[in-house]
MIFIVEX-764469 format. One record per residue: residue in one letter; x, y, z of N, C-alpha, C in turn. Coordinates in steps of 0.2 Angstrom, whole numbers, padded with zeros to 4 digits, always signed. Atoms other than C-alpha are relative to their C-alpha. Example, Ala and Ser with C-alpha at 12.3 -4.5 7.8 and 13.67 -1.06 7.14 Angstrom:
A+0004-0006+0000+0062-0022+0039+0004+0006+0000S-0004-0006-0001+0068-0005+0036-0004+0005+0003
This chain:
X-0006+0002+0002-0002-0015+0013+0000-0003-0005X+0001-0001-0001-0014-0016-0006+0000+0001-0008X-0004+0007-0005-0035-0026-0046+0009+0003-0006X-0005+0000+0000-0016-0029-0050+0002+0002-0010X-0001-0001+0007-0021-0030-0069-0004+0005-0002X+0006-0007+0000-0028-0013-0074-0008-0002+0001X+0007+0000+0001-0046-0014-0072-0005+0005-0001X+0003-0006+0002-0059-0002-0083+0001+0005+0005X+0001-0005-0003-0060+0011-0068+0006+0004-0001X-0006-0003-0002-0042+0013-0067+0004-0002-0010X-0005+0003+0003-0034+0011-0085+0008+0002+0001X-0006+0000-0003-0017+0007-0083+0007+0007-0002X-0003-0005+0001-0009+0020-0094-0003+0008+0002X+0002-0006-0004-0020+0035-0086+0004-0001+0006X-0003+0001-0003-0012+0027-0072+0009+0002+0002X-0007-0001+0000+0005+0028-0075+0001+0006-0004X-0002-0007+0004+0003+0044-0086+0003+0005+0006X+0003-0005-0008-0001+0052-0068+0008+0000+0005X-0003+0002-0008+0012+0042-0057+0008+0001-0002X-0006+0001+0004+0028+0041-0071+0003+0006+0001X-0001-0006+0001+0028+0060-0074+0004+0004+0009X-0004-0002-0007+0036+0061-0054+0003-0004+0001X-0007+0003+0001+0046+0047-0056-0001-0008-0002X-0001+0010+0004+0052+0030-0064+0008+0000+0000X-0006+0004+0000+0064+0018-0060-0001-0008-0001X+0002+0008+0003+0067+0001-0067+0002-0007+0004X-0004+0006-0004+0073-0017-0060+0006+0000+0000X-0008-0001-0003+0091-0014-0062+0003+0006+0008X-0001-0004-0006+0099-0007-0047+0001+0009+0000X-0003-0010-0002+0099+0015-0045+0005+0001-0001X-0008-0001+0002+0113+0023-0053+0002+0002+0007X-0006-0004-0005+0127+0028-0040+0005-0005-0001X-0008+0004-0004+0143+0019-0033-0001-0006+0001X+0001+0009+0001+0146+0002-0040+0004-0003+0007X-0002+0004-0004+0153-0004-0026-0005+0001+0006X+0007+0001-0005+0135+0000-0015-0002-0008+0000X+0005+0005+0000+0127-0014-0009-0007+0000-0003X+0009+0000+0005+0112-0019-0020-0007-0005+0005X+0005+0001-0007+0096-0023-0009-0006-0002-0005X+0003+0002+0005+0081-0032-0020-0007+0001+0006X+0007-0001-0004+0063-0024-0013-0003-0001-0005X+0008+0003+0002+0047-0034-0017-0003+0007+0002X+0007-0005+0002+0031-0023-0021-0005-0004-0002X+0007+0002+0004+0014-0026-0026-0002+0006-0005X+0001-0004+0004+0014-0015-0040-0007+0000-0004X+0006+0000+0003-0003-0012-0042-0006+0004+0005X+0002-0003-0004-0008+0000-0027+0002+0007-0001X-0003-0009-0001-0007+0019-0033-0006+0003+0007X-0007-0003+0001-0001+0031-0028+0003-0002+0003X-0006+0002-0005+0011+0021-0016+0006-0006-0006X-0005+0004+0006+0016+0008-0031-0006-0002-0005X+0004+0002+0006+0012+0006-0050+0006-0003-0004X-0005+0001+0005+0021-0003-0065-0004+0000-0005X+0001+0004+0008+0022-0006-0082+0009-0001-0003X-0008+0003+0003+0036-0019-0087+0003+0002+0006X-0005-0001-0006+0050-0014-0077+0001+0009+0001X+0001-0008-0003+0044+0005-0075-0003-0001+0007X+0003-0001-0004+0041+0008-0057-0003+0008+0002X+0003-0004-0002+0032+0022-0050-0004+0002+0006X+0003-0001-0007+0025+0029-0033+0002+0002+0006X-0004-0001-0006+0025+0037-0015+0004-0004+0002X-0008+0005-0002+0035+0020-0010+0005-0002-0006X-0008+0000+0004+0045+0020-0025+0004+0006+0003X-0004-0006-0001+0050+0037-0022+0003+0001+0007X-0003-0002-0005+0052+0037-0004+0006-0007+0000X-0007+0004-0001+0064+0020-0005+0004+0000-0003X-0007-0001+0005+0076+0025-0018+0002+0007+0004X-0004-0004-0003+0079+0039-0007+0002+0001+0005X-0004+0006-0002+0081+0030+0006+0006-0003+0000X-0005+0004+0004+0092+0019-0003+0008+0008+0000X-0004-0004+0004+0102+0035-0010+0002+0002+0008X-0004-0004-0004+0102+0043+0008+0007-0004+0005X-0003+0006-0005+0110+0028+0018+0004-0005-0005X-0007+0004+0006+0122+0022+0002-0003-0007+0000X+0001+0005+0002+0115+0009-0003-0007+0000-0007X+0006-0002+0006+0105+0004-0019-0004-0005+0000X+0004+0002+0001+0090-0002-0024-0003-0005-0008X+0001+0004+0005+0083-0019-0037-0007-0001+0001X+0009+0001-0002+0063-0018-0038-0002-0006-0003X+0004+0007+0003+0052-0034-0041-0006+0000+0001X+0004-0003+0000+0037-0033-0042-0005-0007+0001X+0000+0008-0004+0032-0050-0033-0008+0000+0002X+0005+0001-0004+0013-0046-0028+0000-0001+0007X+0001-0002-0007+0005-0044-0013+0002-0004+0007X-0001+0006-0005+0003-0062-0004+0006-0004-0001X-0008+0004-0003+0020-0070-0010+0005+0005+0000X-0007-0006-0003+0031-0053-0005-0001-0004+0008X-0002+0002-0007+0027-0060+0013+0005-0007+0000X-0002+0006+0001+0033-0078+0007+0007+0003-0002X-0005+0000+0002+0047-0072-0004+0006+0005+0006X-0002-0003-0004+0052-0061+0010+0006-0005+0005X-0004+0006-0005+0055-0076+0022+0003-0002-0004X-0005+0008+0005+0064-0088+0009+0004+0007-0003X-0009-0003+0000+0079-0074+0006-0003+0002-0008X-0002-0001+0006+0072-0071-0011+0001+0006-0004X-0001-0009+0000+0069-0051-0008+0003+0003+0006X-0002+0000-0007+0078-0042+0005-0005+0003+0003X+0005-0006-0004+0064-0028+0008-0006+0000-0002X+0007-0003+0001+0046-0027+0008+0000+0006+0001X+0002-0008+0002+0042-0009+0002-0008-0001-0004X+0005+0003+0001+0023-0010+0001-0005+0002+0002X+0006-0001-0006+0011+0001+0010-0001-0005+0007X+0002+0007-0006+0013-0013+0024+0000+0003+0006X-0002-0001-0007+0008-0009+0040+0002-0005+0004X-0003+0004-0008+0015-0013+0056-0006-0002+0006X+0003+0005-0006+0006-0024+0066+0004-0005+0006X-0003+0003-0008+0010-0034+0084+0001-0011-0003X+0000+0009+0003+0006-0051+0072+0006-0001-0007X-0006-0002+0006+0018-0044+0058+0006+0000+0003X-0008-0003-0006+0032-0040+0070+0002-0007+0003X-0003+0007-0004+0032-0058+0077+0004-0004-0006X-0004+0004+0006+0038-0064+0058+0008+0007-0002X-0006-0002+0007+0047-0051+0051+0001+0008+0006X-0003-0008-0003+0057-0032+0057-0002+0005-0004X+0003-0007+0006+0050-0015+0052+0005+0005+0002X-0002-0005-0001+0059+0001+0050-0003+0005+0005X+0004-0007-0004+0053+0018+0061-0005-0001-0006X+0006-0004+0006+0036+0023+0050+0001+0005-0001X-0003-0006+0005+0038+0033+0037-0009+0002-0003X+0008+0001+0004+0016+0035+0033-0004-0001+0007X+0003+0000-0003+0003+0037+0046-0009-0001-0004X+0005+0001+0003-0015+0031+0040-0005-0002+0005X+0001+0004-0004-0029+0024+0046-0007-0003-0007X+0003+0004+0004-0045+0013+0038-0006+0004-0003X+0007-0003+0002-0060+0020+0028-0003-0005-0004X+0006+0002+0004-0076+0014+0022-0004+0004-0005X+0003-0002+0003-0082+0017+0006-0006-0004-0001X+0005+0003+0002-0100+0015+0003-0004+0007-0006X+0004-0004+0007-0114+0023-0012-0003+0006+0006X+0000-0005-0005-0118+0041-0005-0008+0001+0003X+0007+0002-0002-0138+0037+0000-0001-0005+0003X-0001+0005-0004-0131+0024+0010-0003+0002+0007X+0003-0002-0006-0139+0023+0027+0007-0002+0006X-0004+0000-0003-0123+0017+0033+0006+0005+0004X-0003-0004-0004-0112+0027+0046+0006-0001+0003X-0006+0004-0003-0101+0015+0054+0002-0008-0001X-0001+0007+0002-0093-0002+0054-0005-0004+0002X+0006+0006-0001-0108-0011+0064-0005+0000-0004X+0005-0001+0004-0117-0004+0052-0001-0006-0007X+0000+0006+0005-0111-0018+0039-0002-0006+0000X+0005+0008+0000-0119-0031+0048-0003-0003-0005X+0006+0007+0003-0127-0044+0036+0003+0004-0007X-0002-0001+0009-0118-0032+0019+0004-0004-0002X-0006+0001+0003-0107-0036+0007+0005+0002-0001X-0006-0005-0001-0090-0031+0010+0006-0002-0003X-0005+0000+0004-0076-0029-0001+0009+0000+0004X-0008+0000-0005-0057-0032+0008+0006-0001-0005X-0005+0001+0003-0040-0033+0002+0002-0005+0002X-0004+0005-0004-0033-0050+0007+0007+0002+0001X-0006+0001-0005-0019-0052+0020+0000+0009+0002X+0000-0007-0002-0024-0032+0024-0002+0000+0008X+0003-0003-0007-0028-0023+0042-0008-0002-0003X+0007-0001+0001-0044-0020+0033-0003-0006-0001X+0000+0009-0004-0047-0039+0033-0003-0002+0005X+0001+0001-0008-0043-0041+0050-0005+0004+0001X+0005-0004-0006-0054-0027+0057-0008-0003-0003X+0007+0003-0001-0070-0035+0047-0001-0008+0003X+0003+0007-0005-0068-0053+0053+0000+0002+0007X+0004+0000-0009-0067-0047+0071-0003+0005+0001X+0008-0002-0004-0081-0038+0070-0004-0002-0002X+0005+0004-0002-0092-0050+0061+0003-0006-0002X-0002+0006+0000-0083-0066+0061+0004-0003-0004X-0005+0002+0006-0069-0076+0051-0003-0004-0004X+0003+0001+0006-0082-0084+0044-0009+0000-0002X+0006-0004+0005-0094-0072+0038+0001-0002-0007X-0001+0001+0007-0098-0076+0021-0001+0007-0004X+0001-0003+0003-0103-0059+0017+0009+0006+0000X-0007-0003+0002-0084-0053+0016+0004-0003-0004X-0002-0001+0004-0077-0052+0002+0008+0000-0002X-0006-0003+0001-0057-0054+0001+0000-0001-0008X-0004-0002+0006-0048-0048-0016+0008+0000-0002X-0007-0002-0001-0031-0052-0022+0001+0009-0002X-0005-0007+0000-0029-0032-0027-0008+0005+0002X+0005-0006-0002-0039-0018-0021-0005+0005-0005X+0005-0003+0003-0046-0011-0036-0007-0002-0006X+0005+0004+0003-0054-0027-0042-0008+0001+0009X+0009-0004-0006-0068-0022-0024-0003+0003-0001X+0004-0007+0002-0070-0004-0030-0001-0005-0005X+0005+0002+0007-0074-0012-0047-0007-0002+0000X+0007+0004+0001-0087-0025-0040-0003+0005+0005X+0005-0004-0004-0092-0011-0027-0004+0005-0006X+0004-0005+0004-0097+0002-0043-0005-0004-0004X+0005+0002+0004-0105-0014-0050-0008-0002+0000X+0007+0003-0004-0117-0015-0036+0001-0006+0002X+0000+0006-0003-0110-0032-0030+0001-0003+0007X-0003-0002-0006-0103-0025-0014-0003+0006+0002X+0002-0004-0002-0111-0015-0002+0006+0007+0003X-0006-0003-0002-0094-0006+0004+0006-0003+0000X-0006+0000-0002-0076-0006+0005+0004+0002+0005X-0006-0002-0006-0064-0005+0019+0007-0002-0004X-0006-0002+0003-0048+0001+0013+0005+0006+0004X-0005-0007-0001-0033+0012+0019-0002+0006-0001X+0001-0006+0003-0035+0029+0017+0005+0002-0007X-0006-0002+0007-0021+0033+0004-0002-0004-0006X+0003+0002+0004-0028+0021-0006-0006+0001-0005X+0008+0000+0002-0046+0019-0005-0002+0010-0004X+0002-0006+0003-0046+0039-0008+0001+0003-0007X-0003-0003+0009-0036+0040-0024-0004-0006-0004X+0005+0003+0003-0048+0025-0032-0006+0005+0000X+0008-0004+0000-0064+0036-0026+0002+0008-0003X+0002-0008+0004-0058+0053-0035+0001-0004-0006X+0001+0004+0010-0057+0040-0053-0004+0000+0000X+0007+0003+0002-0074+0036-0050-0004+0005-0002X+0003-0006+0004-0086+0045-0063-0007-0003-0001X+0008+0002-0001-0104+0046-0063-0003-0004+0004X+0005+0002-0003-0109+0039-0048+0003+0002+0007X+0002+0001-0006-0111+0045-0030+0003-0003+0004X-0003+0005-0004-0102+0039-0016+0004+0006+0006X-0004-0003-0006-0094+0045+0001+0003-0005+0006X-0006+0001-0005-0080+0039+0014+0000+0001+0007X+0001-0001-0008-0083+0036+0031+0007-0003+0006X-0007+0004-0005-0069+0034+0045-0004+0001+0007X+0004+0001-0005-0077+0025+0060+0007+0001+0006X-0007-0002-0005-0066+0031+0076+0002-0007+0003X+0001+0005-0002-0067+0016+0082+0007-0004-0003X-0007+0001+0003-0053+0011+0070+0005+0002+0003X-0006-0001-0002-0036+0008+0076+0005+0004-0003X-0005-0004+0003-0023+0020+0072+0006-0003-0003X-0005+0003+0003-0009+0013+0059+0006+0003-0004X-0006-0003+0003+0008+0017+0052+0003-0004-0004X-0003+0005+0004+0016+0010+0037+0008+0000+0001X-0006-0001+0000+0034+0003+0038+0003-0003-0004X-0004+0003+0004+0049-0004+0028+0001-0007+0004X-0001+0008-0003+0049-0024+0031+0004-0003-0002X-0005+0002+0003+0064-0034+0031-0001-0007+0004X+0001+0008-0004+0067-0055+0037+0001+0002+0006X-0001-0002-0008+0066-0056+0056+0007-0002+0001X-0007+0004-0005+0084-0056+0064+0005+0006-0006X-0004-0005+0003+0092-0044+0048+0000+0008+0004X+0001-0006-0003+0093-0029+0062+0005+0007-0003X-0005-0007+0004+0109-0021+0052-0003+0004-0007X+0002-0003+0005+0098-0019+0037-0007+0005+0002X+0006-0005-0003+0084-0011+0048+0004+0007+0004X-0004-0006-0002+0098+0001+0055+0001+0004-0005X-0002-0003+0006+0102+0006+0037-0006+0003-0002X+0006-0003+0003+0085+0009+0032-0002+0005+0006X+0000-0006-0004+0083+0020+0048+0003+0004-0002X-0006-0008+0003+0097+0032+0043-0003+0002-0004X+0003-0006+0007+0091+0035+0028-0008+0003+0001X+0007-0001-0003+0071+0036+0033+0004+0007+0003X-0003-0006-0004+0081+0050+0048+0000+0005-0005X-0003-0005+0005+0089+0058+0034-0005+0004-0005X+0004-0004+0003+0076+0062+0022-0006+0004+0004X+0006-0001-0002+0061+0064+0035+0004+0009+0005X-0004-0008-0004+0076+0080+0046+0000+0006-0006X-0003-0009+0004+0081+0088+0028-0006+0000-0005X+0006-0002+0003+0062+0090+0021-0002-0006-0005X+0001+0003+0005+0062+0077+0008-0005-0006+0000X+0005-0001-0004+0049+0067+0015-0005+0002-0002X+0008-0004+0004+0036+0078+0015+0001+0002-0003X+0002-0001+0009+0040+0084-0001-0003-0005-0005X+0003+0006+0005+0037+0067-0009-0008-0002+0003X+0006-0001-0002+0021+0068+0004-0006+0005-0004X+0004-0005+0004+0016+0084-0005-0001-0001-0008X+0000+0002+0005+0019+0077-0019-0007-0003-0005X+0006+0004+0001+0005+0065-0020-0005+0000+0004X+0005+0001-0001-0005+0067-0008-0003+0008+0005X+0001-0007-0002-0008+0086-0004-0005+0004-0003X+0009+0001+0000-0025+0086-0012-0006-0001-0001X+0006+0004-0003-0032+0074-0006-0002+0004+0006
């Protein structure tokens, strides 16, 4: 849900060369019907292909699926690009209406805040170097693990070796871990699939393979809105309904990630 400041592996304009060329939109609100309601969704613009910036160019599968959203359900969209750990803060304090942000849905998420139906079906992988003898997640007993902070993959390493293992590793952005992972500082990564996957086809000259332990809970990403806004989670269903009935959806699914 998911670093923020380009970092060597990923330079930022390879990045957005990649993610712009399917679509961009800026912080002012979506052309259409000035009397739409304008709806201001926080992002952490800094997790391709789900969301990237430069300046007020946005870019990505959840840019692209919220603005058509937005377009199917009449209403329009204002991007911010708020980072990862105060979108949940700015969420609560009224100062975004929506998290749009690879965010899954979880049972401890859901006690603060209301998610749309899931629009993305994922679950967790382990990257580690490809002469690893590792297999599964008990296997990182006593490594060095890299995590997203405030992510699932977080949570599933502290409960399996403790919330205060030292050898976990949280990261405000996801591509500062691969970084220290390809620098040999970190034995592995645990990351989303849609993620961790598009990092590992960057990486050049060196070795490495992707493990999904079954063991792992099955997760879906949703659109997050304050707890108790239910007419705004009704309007994001419609639209969600709307494009996921008339193909559009998986078009923007095919888009990015058909192959991986």
């Amino acid at each position: 849900m998911t670093g923020k400041k380009r970092c060597s592996l990923l330079p930022l304009a390879v990045v957005l060369g990649l993610l712009l060329a399917s679509c961009v939109s800026g912080c002012s609100p979506q052309s259409g019907n000035v009397s739409e309601k304008v709806y201001v969704v926080g992002t952490d613009a800094a997790y391709p292909p789900f969301e990237s910036a430069e300046g007020d160019r946005f870019a990505g599968f959840d840019i692209d699926v919220m603005n058509e959203v937005a377009k199917a359900a009449g209403f329009q969209v204002e991007w911010k690009n708020t980072g990862w750990p105060p979108l949940i803060a700015d969420l609560d304090a009224g100062k975004v209406d929506i998290g749009m942000s690879a965010i899954s849905i979880t049972d401890k998420r859901r006690e603060a805040f209301d998610f749309s139906d899931p629009y993305f079906d994922l679950n967790q992988l382990i990257l580690v170097a490809e002469d690893s003898p590792i297999s599964k997640l008990a296997d990182l007993q006593g490594k060095q693990i890299g995590v997203q902070a405030m992510t699932t993959g977080e949570d599933i390493a502290k409960k399996a070796f403790g919330y205060s293992y030292a050898g976990i590793k949280s990261y405000k952005e996801m591509p500062s871990a691969v970084n220290d992972f390809l620098s040999g500082r970190l034995d592995a990564v645990i990351g989303d699939n849609g993620g961790i996957i598009y990092y590992a086809t960057k990486i050049k000259d060196k070795k490495f393979k992707l493990i999904k332990d079954e063991a792992f809970p099955k997760e879906s990403y949703g659109i997050m809105v304050k707890k108790g806004n239910l007419a705004l989670v009704k309007k994001i269903n419609q639209g969600l309904h709307t494009i996921k009935t008339n193909g559009t959806l998986q078009k923007i699914y095919d888009r990015y990630f058909q192959q991986q």
